[in-house]
FISETI-33549 format. One record per residue (C-alpha): residue in one letter; x, y, z negated. Coordinates in pm, whole numbers. Each point is the difference from the previous one (the first is absolute). Layout:
BEGIN
+--------+--------+--------+--------+
| residu |      u |      v |      w |
+--------+--------+--------+--------+
|      A |      X |      Y |      Z |
...
+--------+--------+--------+--------+
//
This chain:
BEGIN
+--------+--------+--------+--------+
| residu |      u |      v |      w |
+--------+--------+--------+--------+
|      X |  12999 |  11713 | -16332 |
|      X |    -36 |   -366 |    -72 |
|      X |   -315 |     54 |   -132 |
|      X |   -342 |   -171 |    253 |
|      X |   -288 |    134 |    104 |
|      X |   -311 |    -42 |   -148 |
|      X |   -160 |   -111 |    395 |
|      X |   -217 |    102 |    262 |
|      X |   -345 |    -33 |   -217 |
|      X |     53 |    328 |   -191 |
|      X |    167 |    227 |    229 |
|      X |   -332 |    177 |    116 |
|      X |    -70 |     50 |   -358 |
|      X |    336 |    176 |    -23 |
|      X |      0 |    218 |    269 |
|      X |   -313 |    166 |   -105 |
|      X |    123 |     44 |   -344 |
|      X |    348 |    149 |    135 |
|      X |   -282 |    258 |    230 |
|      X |   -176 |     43 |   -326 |
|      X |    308 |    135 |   -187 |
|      X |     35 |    352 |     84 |
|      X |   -384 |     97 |    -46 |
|      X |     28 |   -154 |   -346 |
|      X |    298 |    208 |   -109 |
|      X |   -131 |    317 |    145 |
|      X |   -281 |    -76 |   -195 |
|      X |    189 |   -100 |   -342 |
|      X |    199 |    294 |     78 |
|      X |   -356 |    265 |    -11 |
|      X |   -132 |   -176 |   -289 |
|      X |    340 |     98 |   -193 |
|      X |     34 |    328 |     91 |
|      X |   -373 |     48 |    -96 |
|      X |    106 |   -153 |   -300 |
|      X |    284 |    240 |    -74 |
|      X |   -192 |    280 |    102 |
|      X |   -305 |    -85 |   -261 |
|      X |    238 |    -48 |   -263 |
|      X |    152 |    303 |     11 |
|      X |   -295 |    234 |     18 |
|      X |   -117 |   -206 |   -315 |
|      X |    360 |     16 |   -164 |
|      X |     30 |    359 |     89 |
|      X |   -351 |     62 |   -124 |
|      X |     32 |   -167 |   -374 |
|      X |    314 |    182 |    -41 |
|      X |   -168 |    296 |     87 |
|      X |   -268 |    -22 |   -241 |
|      X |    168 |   -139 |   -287 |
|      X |    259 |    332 |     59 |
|      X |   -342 |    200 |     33 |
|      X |    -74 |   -138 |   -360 |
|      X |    291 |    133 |   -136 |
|      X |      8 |    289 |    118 |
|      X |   -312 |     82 |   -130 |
|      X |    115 |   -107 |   -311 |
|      X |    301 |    241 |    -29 |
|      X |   -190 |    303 |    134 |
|      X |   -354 |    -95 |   -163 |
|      X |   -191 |     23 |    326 |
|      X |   -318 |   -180 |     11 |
|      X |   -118 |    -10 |    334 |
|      X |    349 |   -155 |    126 |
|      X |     -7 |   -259 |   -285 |
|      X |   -352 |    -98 |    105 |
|      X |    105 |     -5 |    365 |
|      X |    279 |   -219 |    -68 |
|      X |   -156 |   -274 |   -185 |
|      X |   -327 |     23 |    245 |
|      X |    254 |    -68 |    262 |
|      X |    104 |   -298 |   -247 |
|      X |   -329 |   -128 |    -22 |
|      X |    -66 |    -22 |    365 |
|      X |    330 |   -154 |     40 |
|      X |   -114 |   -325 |   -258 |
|      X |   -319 |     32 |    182 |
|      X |    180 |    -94 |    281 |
|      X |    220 |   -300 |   -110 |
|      X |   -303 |   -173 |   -210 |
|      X |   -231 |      1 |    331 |
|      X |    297 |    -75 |    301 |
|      X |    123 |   -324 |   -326 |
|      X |   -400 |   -133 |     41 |
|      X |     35 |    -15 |    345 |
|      X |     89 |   -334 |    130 |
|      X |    257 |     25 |    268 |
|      X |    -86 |   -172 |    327 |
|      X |     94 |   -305 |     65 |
|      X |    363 |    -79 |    196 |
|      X |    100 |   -305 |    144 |
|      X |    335 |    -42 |    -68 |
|      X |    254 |    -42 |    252 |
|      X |     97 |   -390 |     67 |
|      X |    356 |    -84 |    -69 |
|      X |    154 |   -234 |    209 |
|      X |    264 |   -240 |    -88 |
|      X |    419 |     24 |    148 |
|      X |    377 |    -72 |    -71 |
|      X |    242 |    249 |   -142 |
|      X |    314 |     37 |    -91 |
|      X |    123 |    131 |   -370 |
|      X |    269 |    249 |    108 |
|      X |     53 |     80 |   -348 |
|      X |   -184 |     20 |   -360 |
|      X |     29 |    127 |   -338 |
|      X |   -158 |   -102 |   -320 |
|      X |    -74 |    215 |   -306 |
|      X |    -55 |    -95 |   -350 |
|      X |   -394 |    -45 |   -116 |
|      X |   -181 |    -69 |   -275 |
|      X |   -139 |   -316 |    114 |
|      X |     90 |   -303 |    178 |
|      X |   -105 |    137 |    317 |
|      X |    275 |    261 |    126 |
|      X |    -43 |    312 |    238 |
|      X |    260 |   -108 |    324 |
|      X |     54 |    254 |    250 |
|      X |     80 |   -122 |    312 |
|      X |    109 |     62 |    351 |
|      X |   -120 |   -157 |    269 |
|      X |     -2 |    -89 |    395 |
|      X |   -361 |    -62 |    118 |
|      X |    -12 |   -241 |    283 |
|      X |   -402 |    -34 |     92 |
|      X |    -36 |   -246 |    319 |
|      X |   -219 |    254 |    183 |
|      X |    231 |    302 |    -20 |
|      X |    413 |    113 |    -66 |
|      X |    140 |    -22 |   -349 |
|      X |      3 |    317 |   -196 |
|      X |    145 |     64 |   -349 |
|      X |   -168 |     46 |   -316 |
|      X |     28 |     74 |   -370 |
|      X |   -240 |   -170 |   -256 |
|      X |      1 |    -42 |   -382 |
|      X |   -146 |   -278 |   -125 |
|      X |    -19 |   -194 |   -327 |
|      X |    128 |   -345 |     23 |
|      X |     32 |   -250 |   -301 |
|      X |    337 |    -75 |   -115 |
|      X |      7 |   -355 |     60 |
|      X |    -44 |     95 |    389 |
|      X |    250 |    256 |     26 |
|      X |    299 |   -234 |     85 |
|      X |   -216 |   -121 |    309 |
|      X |     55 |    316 |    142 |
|      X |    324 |    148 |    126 |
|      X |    148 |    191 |    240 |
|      X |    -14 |    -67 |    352 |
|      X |   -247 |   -287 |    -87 |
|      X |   -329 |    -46 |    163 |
|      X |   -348 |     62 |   -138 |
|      X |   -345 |    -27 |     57 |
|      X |   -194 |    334 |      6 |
|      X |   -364 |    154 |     34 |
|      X |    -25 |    302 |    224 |
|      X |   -251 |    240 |    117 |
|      X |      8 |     90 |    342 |
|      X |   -130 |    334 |    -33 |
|      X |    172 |     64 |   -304 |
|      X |    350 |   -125 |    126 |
|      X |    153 |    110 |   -386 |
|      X |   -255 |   -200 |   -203 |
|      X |    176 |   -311 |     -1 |
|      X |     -6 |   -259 |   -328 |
|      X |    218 |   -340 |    -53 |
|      X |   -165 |   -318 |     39 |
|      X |    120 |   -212 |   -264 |
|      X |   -187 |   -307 |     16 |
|      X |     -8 |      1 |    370 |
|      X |   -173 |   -307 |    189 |
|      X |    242 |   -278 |    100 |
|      X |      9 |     82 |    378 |
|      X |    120 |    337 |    -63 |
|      X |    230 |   -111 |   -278 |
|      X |    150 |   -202 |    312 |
|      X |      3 |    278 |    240 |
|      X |    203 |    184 |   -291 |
|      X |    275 |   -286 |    -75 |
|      X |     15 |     34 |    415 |
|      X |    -27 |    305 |    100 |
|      X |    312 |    237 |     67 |
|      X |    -88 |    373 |    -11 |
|      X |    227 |    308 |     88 |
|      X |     -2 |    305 |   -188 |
|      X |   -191 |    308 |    169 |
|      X |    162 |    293 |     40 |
|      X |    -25 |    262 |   -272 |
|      X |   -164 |    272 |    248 |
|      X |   -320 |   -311 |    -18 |
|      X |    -85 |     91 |   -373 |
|      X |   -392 |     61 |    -59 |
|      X |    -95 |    176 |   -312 |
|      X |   -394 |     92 |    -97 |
|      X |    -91 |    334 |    129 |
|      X |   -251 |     34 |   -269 |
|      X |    157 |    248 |   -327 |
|      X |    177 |   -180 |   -263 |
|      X |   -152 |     44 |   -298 |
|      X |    295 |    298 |   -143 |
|      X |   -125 |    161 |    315 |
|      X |   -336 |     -5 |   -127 |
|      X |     63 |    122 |   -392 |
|      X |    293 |    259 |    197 |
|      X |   -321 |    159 |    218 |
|      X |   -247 |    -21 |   -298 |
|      X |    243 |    173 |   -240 |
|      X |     55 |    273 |    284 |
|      X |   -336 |     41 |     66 |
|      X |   -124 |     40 |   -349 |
|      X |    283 |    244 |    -86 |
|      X |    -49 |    195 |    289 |
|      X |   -368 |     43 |   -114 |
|      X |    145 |    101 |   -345 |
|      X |    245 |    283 |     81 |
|      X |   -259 |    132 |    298 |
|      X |   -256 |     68 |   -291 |
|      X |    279 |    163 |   -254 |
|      X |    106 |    174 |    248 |
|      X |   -356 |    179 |     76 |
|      X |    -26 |     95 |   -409 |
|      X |    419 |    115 |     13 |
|      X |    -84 |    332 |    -90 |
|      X |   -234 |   -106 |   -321 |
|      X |    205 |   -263 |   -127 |
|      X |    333 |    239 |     15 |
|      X |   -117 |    349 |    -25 |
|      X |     61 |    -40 |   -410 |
|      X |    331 |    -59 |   -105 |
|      X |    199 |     42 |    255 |
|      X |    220 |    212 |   -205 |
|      X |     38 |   -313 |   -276 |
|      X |     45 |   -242 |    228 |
|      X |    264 |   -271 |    -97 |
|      X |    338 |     71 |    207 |
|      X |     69 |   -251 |    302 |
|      X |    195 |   -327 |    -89 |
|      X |    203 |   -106 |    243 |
|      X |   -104 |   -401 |     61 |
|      X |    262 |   -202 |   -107 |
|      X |    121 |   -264 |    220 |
|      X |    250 |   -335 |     42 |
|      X |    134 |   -201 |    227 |
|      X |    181 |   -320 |    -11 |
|      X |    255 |   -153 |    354 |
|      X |    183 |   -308 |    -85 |
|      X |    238 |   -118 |    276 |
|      X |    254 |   -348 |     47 |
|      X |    223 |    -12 |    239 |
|      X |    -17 |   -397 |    -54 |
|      X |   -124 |   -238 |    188 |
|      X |    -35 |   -282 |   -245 |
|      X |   -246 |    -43 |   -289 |
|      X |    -90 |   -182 |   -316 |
|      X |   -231 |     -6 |   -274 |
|      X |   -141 |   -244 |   -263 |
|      X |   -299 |    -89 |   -236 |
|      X |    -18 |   -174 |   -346 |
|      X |   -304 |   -176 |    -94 |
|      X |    -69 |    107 |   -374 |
|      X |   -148 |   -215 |   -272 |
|      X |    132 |   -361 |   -142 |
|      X |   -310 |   -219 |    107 |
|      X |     50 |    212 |    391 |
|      X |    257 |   -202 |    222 |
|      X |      2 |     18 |    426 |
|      X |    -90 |   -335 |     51 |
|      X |   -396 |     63 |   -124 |
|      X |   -217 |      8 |    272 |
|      X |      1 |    312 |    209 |
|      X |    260 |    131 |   -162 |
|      X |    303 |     41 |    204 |
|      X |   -203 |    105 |    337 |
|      X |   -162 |    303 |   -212 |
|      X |    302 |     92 |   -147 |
|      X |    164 |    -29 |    401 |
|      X |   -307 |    267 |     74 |
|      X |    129 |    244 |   -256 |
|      X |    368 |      0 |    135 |
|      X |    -59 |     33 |    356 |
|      X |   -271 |    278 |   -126 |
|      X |    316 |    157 |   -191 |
|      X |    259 |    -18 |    261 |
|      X |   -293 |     92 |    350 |
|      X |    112 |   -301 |    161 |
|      X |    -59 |   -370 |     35 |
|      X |    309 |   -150 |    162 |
|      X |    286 |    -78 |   -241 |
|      X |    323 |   -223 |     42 |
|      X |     24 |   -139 |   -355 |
|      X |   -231 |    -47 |   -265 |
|      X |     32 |   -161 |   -364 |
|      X |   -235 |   -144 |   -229 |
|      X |     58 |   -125 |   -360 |
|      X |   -236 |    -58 |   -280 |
|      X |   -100 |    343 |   -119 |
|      X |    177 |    221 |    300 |
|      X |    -28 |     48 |    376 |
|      X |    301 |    226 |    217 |
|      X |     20 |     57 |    388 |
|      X |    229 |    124 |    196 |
|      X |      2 |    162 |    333 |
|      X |    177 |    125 |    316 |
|      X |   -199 |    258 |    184 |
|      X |    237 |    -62 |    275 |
|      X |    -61 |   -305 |     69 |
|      X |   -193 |   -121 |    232 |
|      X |   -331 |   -222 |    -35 |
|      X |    152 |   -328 |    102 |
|      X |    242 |     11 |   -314 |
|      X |   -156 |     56 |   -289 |
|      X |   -312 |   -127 |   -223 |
|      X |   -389 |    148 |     23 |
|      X |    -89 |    -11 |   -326 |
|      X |   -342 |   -112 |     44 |
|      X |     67 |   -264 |    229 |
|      X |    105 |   -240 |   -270 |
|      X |   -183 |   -246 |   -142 |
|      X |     18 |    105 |   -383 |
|      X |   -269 |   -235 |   -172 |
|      X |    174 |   -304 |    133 |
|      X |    339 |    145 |   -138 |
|      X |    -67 |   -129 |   -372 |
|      X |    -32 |   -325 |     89 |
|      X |    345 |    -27 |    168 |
|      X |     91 |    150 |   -335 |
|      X |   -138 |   -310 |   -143 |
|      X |    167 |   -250 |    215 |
|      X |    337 |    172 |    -15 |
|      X |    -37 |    -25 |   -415 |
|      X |    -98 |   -351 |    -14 |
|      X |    224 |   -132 |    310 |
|      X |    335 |     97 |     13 |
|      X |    117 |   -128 |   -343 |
|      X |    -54 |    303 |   -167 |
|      X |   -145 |   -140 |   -336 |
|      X |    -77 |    300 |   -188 |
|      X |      9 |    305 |    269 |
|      X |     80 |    376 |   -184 |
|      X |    -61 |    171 |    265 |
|      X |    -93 |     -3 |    360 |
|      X |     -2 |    244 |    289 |
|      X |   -126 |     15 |    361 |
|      X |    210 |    183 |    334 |
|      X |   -174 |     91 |    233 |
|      X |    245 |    125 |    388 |
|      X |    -51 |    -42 |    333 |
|      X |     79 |   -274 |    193 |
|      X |    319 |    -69 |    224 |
|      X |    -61 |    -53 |    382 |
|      X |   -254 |     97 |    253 |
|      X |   -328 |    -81 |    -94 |
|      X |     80 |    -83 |   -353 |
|      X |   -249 |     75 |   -297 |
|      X |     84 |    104 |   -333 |
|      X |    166 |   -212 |   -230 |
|      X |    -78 |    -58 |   -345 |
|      X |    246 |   -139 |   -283 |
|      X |    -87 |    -76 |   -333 |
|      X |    223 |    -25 |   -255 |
|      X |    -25 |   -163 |   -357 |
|      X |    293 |      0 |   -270 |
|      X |     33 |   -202 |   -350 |
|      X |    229 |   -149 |   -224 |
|      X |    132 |   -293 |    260 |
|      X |     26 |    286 |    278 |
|      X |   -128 |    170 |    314 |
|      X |   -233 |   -142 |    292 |
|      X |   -192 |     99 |    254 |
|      X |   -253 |    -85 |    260 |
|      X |    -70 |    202 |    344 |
|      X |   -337 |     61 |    156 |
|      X |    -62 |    149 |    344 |
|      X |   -246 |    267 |     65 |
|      X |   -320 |   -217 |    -91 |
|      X |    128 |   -191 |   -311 |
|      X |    114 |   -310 |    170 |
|      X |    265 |   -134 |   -206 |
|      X |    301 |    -27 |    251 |
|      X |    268 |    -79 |   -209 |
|      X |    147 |    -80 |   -374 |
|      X |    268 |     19 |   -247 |
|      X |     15 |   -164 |   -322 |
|      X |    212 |     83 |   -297 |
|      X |    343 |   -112 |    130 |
|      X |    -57 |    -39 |    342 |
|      X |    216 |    277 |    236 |
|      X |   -113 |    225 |    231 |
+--------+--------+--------+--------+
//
């Protein structure tokens, strides 16, 4: 794994906690079903008794109105005396620190500087096998270009709770060493972990279900009263309308742009070009690309989706907030006294083990230059106005 052990001193520790592990899930696994059960006898219950109060309503019977909200009542009775109740105390389960490696991640757009990233992950604890994992987790911009794929990072896990893992990102310097070391295979796919606990859909799914059910069990009961009058009058069936959509493309290549609106707005403020990277890799479902283009007030990408991995760009591997200031050097540099215009190419690199290359481009009145970049803005070569090549 290239990863090392964490020694001899804590393996007792460990064992006990790996005998430990299936009495705890059996036990988080009653508590949840107790869960589900209570909440849908309550769901099932309200949606009974707010039904009851209609009912009663429509066919002006007392005792079933008063039943219903009684039932109400007791119901808020209920909730107001289990929300006093202080829940008992649980020491929560100690994480313990390991290695991973970032198989793959995706970030989407947010309001803030802070950014939800999902990522995918290969779990290598020193006290048991790698295993596979999917987290989302909200990482600050700035920080984003120090993680890419098939790059090592420093992770909190729970050994109990295999799926609750988190990102360290100011790890301690030893294990920021381990991680600049360490050389981690990918698990297999069949290793993924995923909570066993409901998500929380699941939950609003079963509570709309349950309170429904409740519902159209107590119309059912008062059918004949609610429908015994007008049956005759009744409004004529309408047959539900309904449409559907299929889109197909029989091509395997891709494209698709973005223009940054307003006069004061331009690519090169702070931020800007990695959120705007977000919202095309949102718009096209994928994050590897093998061209992209950025000018002042407009970003394009282009894509293959049959090529593979090694050949083309991922589009959040780059290290956008350093990308103005090559804009700046190429402006000031080459010659170029008053630039019009300048633009950025992004493609993958030639030969094994290459990284993306980056080539920015400025043009004015005396002419064209151009500087190059590799994948972490290191200036690696430049062109003045005049010079060939």
């Amino acid at each position: 794994m290239g990863t090392t052990g964490q020694g001899q001193a804590g393996q007792a520790g460990q064992d006990v906690d790996e005998v430990n592990v299936a009495p705890v899930r059996k036990r988080s696994a009653v508590r949840g079903f107790l869960t589900a059960m209570r909440l849908t006898v309550v769901s099932a219950v309200t949606g009974g008794a707010l039904a009851a109060l209609v009912v009663a309503v429509i066919i002006k019977d007392v005792p079933v109105f008063l039943t219903g909200g009684g039932v109400l009542v007791v119901l808020i009775l209920i909730g107001v005396v289990a929300g006093r109740r202080s829940p008992a105390d649980e020491e929560p389960p100690a994480g313990r620190i390991a290695l991973a490696r970032i198989e793959d991640l995706r970030a989407t757009s947010g309001e803030s500087a802070d950014v939800p990233v999902t990522f995918r992950l290969t779990v290598a604890p020193d006290d048991r096998p790698a295993y596979r994992v999917k987290i989302e987790q909200h990482i600050n911009l700035v920080d984003i270009p120090a993680y890419r794929p098939r790059g090592i990072a420093v992770v909190e896990y729970h050994p109990d709770e295999p799926w609750k893992v988190l990102i360290v990102t100011r790890p301690t310097a030893e294990w920021s060493r381990r991680a600049e070391e360490a050389e981690i295979d990918s698990a297999p796919e069949s290793t993924l972990v995923v909570s066993p606990d409901m998500s929380e859909g699941s939950w609003c799914m079963l509570t709309l279900f349950a309170f429904l059910a409740g519902a159209a069990l107590v119309v059912l009961l008062f059918r004949a009263e609610l429908f015994t009058s007008g049956n005759d009058d009744g409004a004529a069936a309408k047959s539900p309308s309904s449409s559907s959509s299929s889109s197909s493309s029989a091509s395997r290549t891709f494209s698709s742009s973005t223009t940054v609106s307003g006069p004061s707005t331009s690519l090169l403020a702070f931020g800007v070009m990695r959120v705007t990277a977000m919202e095309l890799e949102a718009r096209v479902d994928t994050a590897y690309v093998t061209a992209i283009t950025i000018e002042d007030h407009r970003m394009a990408i282009r894509g293959d989706s049959t090529r593979p991995v090694s050949e083309t760009v991922h589009l959040q591997s780059l290290p956008y907030e350093l990308f103005p200031g090559l804009v700046r050097e190429a402006r000031t540099t080459l010659g170029v006294r008053d630039p019009r215009s300048w633009r950025i190419d992004v493609t993958p690199g030639t030969g094994a083990g290459a990284g993306p290359r980056v080539r920015v481009t400025v043009t004015g009145k005396e002419g064209t230059a151009h500087l190059d970049a590799d994948a972490t803005a290191r200036i690696t070569d430049r062109r003045a106005v005049g010079e060939s090549g």
